[in-house]
C-alpha positions as CSV (number, residue, x, y, z in Angstrom):
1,X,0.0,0.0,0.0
2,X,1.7,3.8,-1.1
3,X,0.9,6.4,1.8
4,X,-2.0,9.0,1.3
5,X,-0.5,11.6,-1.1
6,X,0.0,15.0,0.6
7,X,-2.1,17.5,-1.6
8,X,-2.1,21.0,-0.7
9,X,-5.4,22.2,-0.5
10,X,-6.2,25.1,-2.3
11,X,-6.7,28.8,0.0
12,X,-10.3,29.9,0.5
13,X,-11.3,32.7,-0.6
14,X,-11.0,35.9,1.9
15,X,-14.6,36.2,3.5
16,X,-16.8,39.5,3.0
17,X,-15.7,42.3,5.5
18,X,-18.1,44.8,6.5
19,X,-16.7,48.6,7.4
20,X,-18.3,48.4,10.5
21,X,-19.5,45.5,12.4
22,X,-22.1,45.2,13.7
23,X,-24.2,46.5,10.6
24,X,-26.4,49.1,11.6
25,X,-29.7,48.0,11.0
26,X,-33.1,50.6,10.2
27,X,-34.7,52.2,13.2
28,X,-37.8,50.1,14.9
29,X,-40.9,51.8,15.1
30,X,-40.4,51.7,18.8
31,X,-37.3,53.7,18.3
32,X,-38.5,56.0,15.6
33,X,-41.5,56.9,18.4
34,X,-39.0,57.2,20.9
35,X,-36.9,59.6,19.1
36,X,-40.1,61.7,17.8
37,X,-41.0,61.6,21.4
38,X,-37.4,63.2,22.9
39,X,-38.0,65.7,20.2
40,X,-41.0,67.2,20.9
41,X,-39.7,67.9,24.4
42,X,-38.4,71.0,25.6
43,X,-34.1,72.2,25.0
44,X,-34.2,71.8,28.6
45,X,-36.0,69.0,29.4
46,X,-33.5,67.6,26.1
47,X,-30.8,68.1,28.3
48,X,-31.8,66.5,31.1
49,X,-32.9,63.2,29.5
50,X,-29.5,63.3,27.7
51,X,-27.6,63.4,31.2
52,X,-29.4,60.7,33.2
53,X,-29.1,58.7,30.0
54,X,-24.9,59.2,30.2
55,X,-25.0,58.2,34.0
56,X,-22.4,55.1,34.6
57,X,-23.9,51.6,35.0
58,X,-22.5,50.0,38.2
59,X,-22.6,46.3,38.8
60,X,-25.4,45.6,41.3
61,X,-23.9,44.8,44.5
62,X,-25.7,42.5,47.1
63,X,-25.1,42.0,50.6
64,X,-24.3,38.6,51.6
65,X,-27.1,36.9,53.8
66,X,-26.3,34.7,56.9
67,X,-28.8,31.5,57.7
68,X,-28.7,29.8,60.8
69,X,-28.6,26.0,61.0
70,X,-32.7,25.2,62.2
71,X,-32.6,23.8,65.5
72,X,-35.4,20.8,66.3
73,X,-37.9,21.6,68.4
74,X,-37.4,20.0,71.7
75,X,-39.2,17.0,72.2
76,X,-42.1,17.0,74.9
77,X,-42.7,13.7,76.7
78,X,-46.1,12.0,76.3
């Protein structure tokens, strides 16, 4: 028996590359409302939905919880 023949297999093809990923995709009409909505609003009131909207997201952080061990209930005689 001859060994398997080494063949060199031939280089795909480079893939597609988008400019920027992910590609943006059209507005919902959630969004769209939303952004009608904001702009019917007041400069000011603008202004102040733009800065609690740039506030920094924290991690939650929860306290840790202690359980006692149950105890029986002592046992009565009869």
């Amino acid at each position: 028996m001859r060994p398997a023949e080494h063949r060199a297999l031939p280089t795909p093809a480079p893939l597609p590359r988008q400019q920027t990923f992910p590609a943006p995709s059209p507005l919902t009409n959630q969004e769209q409302a939303l952004i009608q909505l904001v702009s019917a609003l007041p400069p000011k009131q603008q202004k102040h939905l733009m800065e609690t909207q740039q506030q920094p997201v924290e991690p939650l952080r929860i306290a840790a919880i202690s359980i006692p061990p149950l105890e029986p209930a002592p046992q009565t005689e009869r």
